[in-house]
C-alpha positions in Angstrom: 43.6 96.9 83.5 43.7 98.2 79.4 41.5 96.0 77.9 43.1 93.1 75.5 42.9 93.6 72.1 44.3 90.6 69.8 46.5 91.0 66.6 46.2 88.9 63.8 49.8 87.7 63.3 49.7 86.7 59.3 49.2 90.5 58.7 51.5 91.9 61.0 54.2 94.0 59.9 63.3 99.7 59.6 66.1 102.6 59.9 70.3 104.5 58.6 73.8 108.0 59.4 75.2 112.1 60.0 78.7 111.7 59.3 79.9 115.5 58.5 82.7 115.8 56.7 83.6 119.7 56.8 85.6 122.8 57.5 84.8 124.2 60.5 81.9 126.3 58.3 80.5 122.8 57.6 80.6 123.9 53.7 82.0 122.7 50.3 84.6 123.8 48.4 84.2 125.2 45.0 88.0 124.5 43.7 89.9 121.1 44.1 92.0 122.2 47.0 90.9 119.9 50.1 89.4 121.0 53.0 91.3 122.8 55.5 90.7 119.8 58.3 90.3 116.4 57.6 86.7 114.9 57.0 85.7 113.1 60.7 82.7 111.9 62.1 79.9 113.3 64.6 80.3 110.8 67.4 77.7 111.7 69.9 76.6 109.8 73.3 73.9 107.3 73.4 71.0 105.9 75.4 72.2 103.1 78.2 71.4 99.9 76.8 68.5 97.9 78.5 69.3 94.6 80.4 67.9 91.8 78.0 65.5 89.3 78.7 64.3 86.3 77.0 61.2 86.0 77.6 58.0 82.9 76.7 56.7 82.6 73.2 53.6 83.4 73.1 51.6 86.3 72.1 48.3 85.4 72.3 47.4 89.4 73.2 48.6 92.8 72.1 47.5 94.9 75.1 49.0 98.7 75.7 49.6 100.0 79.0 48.2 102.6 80.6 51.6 104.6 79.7 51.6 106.5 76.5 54.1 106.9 73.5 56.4 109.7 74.4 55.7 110.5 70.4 52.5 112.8 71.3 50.1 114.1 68.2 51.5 117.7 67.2 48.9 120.3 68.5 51.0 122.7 66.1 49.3 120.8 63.4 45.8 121.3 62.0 43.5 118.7 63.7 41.7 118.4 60.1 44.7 116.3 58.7 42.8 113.2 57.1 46.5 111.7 58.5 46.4 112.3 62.0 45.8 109.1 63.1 48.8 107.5 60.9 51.1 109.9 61.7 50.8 109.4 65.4 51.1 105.7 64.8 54.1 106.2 62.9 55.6 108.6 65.5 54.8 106.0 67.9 56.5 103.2 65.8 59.5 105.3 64.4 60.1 106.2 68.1 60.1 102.7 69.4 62.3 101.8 66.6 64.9 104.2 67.3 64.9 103.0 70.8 66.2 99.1 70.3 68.5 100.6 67.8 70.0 102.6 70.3 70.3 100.0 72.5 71.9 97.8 69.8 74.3 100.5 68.9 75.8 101.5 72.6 76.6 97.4 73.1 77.5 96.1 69.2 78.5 93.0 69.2 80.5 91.4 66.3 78.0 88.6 66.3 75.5 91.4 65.6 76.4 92.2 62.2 75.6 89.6 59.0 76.0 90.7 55.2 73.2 90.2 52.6 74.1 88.6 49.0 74.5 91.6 47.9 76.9 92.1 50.6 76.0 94.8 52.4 76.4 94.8 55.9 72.4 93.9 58.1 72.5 94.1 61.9 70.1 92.7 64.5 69.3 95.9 64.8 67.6 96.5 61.8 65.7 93.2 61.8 64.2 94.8 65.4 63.4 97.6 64.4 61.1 96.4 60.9 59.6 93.8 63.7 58.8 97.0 66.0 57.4 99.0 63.3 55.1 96.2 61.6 53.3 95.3 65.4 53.4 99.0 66.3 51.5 100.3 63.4 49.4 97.0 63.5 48.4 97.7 67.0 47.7 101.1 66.4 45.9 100.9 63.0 44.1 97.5 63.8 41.0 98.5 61.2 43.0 99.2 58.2 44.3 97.1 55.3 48.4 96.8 56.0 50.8 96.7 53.3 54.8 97.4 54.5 57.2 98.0 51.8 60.0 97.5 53.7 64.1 96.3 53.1 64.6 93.2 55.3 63.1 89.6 54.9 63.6 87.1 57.3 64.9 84.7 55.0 68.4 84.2 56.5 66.6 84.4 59.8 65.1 81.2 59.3 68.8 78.7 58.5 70.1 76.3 61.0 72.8 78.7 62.2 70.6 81.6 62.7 68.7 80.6 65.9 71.1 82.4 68.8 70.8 85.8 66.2 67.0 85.6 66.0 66.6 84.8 70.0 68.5 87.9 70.3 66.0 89.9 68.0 63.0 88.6 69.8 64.7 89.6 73.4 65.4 93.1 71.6 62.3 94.0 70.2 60.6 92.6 73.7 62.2 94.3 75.9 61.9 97.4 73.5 57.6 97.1 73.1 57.4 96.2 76.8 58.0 99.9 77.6 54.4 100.8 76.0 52.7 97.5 75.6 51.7 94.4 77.9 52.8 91.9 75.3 54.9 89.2 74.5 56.1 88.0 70.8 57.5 84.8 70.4 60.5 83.7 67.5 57.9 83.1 64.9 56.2 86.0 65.6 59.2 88.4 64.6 59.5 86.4 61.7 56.1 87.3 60.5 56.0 90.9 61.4 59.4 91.3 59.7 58.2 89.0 56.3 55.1 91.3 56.0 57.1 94.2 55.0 57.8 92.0 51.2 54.8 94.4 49.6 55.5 95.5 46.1 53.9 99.1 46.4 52.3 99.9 43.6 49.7 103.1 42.4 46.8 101.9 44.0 46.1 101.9 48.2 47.5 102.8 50.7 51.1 101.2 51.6 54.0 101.9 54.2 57.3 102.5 53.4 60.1 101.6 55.6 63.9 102.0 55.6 64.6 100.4 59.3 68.1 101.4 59.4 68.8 104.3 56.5 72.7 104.3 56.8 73.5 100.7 58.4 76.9 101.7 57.5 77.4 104.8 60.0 75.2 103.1 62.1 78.1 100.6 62.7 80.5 103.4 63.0 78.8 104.5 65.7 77.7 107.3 63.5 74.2 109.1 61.7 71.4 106.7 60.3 67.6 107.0 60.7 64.6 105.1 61.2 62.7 106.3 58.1 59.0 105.6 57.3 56.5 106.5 55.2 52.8 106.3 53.8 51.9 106.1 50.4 48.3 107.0 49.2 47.4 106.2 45.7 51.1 106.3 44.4 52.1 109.9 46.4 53.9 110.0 49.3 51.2 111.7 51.8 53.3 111.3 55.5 56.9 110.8 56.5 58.5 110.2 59.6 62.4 110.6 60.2 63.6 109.3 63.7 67.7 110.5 64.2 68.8 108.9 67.2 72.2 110.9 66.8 71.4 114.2 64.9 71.8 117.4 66.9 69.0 119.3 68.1 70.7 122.2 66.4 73.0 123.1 63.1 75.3 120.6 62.2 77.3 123.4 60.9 79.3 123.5 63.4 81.4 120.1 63.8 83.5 120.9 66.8 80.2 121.2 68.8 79.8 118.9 71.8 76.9 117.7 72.5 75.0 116.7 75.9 72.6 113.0 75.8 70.0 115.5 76.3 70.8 117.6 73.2 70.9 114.7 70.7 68.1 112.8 69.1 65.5 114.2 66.2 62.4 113.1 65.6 61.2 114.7 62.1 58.0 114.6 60.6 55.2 115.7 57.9 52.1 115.3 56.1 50.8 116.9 53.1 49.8 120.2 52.9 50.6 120.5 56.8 54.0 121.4 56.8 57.4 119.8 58.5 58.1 119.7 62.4 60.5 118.7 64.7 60.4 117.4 68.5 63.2 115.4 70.4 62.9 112.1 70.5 63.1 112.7 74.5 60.1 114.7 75.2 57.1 116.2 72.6 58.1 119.5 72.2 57.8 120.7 68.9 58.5 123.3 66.4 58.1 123.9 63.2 60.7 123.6 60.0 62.0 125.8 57.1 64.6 124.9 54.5 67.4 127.8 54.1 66.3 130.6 52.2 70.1 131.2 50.7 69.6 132.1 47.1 73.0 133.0 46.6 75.4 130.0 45.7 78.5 131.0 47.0 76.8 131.0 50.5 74.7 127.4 50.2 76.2 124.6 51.5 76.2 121.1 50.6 75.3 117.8 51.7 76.4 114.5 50.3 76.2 110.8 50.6 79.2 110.0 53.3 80.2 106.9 51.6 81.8 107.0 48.3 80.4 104.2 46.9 76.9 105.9 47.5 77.4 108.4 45.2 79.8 110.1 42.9 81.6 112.5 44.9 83.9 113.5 41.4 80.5 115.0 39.7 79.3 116.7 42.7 82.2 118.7 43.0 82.4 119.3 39.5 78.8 120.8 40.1 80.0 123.2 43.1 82.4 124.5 41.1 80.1 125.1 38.3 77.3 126.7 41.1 80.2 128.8 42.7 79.7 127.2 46.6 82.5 127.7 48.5 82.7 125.5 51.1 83.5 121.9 51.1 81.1 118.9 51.7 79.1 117.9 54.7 79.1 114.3 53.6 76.7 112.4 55.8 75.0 109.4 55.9 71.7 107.9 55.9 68.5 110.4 55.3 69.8 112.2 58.1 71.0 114.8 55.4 66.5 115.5 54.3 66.2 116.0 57.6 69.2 118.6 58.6 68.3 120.2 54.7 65.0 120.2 55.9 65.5 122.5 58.9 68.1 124.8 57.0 71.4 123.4 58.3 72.4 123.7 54.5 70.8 124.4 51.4 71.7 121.5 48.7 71.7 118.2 48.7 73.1 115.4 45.8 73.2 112.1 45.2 74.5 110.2 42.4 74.6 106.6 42.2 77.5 104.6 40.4 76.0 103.5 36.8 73.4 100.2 37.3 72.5 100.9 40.8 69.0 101.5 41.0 67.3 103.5 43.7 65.2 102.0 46.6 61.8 104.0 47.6 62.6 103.1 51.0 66.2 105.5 50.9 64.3 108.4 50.0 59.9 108.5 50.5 60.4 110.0 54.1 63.2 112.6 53.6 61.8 114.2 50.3 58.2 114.6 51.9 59.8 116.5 55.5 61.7 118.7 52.4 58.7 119.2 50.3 57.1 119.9 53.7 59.8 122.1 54.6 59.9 124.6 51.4 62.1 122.6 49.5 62.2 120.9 46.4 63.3 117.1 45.4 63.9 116.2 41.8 65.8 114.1 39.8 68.9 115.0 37.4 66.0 115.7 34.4 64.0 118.1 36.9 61.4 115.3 37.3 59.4 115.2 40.6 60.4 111.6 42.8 58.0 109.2 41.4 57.6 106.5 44.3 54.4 104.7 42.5 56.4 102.3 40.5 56.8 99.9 43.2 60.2 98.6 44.9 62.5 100.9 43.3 62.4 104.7 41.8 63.2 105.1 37.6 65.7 108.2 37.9 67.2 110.5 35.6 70.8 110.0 36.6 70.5 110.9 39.8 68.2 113.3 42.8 69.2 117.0 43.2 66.8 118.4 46.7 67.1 122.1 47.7 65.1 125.6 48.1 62.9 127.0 45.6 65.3 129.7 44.3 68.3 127.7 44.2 66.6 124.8 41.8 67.1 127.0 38.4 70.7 127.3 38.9 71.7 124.5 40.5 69.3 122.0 37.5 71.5 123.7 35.0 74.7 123.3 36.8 73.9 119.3 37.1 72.9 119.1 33.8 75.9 120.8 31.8 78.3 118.6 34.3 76.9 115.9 33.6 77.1 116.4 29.9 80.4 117.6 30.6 81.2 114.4 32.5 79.9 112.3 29.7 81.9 114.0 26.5 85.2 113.6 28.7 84.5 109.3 28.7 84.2 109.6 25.0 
């Protein structure tokens, strides 16, 4: 029997959509002519859900099975990485994540979905899966000092009426750790590992950042979202993980494809100065990533935020047709669109937020490391590198711009005379 190894539960310790919306080329359009077939989703087949089971609270040990993580350490990476040992916990936890969100996404129920105050929509699903994360990389990491910087609180959790939806989120995440671990967490337990993802970051330490549903919004749709986590080390983002449930294997590009159970699910990943991989989330097989090496603009496409109230798709467009692309808009959700940049399913990437919304480092620490990673380049509207060492939120120059090396030149300037542009016509 694995020996026991106990957690201490006061320092226990997320993930969101591909939605393309293209041509059959998958690309954006340079002119204001709309795209020959109507923007539509990816809707791709998903894992059976588990049976649930409610089980004792108690969780008095933390004891893995003689099973390991399907999430094994990359042997195409150097064994030198000082981050080895992180980034297999965070495969590990990313992994398990993306499983109880699967689960949760086959079977929604209405009763599932809650808003927040600031009304956007929270799932059991995402509650699960900042639980799963906090014990996993808890169990895993058990000498380190833990701080999660992380969306959900359990604060609505803990009202009268809330009892039936956090029973639900203990059977989840049970029935989701029970696959790789002898244990058992009770209601209060949950509670805690979710509460200790309230961290404020900072420029000092070492701190996780997790997003446990990126793109809760697809993820209802039935859509794109990732689990996405990172690791901050003095301020810099040193290790990202991106787990897709429903990204492709392959290109996006094409949105006609069909795809198999067995052709679906990305697991994405990279530390610094190692480079960015991919493996299905099904078995360990990995390669490694590039981003496109299209230096031409007329031939990059485009990714943007699915949701219009994400980002302004008016002054992206009005920056295609400054650049010259040609093909319309592979709007997608979630940081599903690092990820599919990352590997060269397109070439640019932009995001700007509606005036007063400020940026969470949570939406973008994982993606812009598997870019960086990758070949690529993430900045903001000013040409300034993502600083994530401010704490809870990112101070942005309008907006982030990510793509390849040769393409940042031209495509800086075409942000920066559209937005001028953009501003003089409000005069």
């Amino acid at each position: 029997m694995a020996c026991r190894a106990a957690i201490s539960l006061p320092f226990l310790c997320l993930a969101r959509t591909l939605k393309p919306s293209a041509s059959a080329s998958g690309r954006i359009s340079s002119g204001s002519a709309p795209p020959s077939k109507p923007y539509r989703p990816l809707r791709h087949l998903l894992l059976a859900p588990s049976r649930f089971r409610f089980l004792p609270p108690s969780f008095s040990h933390f004891r893995p099975c003689s099973r390991g993580c399907s999430a094994s350490p990359v042997a195409a990476m150097s064994s030198s990485s000082s981050y080895q040992k992180e980034l297999a916990a965070a495969k590990k936890a990313a992994s398990l994540a993306a499983r109880l969100c699967q689960t949760v996404q086959k079977a929604i129920l209405k009763s599932d979905v809650h808003s927040k105050a600031d009304k956007s929509p929270v799932t059991v699903a995402d509650y699960g899966s900042q639980a799963i994360v906090s014990l996993v990389l808890n169990k895993e990491l058990p000498s380190e000092s833990f701080s999660l910087v992380a969306e959900e609180d359990s604060a609505d959790l803990q009202k009268d009426d809330a009892q039936e939806t956090l029973e639900r989120i203990t059977a989840l995440v049970n029935d989701t750790l029970s696959s790789e671990y002898n244990t058992v967490v009770s209601d209060k337990d949950v509670l805690a590992a979710i509460d200790t993802g309230k961290s404020e970051g900072g420029p000092h330490g070492r701190h996780w950042v997790l997003d446990p549903i990126d793109g809760t919004k697809g993820f209802l749709r039935g859509d794109q979202y990732a689990i996405a986590l990172a690791l901050l080390d003095e301020g810099k983002v040193v290790l990202g993980v991106l787990a897709c449930p429903n990204l492709p294997l392959t290109s996006i590009a094409n949105v006609d494809a069909h795809y198999s159970e067995n052709q679906i699910g990305c697991l994405l990943y990279a530390t610094t100065g190692e480079g960015a991989y991919l493996q299905s989330l099904n078995d360990s097989s990995t390669v490694k990533i590039n981003v496109s090496t299209v230096d031409n603009p007329a031939d990059a496409s485009f990714f943007e935020s699915y949701e219009a109230a994400h980002s302004l798709h008016d002054l992206s467009k009005a920056i295609a047709e400054k650049l010259g692309v040609q093909a319309p808009p592979v709007r997608i959700d979630s940081q599903a669109k690092y990820g599919a940049l990352a590997r060269g399913d397109g070439a640019i990437y932009l995001r700007f937020p509606h005036k007063g919304y400020r940026e969470k480092i949570w939406d973008h620490a994982a993606g812009s490391i598997v870019v960086t990673e990758a070949g690529g380049i993430a900045t903001d509207a000013a040409g300034n590198h993502l600083d994530f060492s401010k704490g809870r939120h990112l101070d942005l120059d309008t907006g982030i711009i990510v793509t390849n090396k040769k393409l940042m030149p031209a495509l800086l300037n075409a942000v920066q005379e559209s937005i001028k542009a953009q501003s003089a016509s409000h005069l």
